[in-house]
C-alpha positions as CSV (number, residue, x, y, z in Angstrom):
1,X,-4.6,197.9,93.3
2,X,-5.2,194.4,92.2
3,X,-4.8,193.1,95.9
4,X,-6.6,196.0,98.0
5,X,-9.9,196.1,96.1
6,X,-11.1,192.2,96.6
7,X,-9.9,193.0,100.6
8,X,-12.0,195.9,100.5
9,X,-14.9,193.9,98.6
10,X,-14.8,191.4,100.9
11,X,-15.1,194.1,104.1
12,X,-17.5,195.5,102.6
13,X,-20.2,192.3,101.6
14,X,-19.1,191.1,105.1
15,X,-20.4,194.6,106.6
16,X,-23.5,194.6,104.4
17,X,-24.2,190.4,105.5
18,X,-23.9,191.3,109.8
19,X,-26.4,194.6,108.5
20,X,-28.9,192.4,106.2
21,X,-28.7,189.5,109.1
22,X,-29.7,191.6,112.0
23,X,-32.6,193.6,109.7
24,X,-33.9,190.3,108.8
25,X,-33.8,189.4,112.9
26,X,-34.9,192.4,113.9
27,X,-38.4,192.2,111.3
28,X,-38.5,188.1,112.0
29,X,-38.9,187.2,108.5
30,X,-39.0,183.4,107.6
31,X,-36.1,181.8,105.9
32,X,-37.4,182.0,102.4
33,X,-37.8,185.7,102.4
34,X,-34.6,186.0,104.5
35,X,-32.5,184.4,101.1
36,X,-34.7,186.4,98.8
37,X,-33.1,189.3,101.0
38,X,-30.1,188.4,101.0
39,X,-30.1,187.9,97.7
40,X,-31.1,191.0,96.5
41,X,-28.7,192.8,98.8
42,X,-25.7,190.8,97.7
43,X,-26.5,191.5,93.9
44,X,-27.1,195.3,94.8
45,X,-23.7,195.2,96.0
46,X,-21.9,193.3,93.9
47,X,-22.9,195.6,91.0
48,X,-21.6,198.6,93.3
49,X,-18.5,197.4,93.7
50,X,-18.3,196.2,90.5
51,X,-18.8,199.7,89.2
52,X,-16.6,201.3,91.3
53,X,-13.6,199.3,90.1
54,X,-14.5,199.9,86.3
55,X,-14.2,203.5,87.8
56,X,-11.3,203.3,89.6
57,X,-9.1,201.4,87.0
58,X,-10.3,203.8,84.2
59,X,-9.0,206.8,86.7
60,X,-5.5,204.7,86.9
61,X,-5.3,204.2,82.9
């Protein structure tokens, strides 16, 4: 489980980058509220997946 959940992580903020790029593209924002986007986005996630591993390691124990 150790292996497969930063693959997954990884899949998943890659997914959630291409999404976030092509919203900011598709609105035309300027490059400082593109990062504040991103950044937001990319904390949101993190604490997801985050979460979700707390979870699932508590479910294993």
């Amino acid at each position: 489980m150790e292996v497969i959940f930063p693959v997954y992580a990884l899949i998943i903020f890659f997914i959630f980058n291409m999404l976030t790029l092509k919203f900011c593209l598709k609105l035309e924002m300027n490059q400082a509220k593109q990062s504040t986007v991103f950044r937001f986005i990319n904390i949101c996630v993190l604490i997801l997946l985050v979460s979700s591993y707390v979870k699932i390691m508590n479910a294993i124990v």
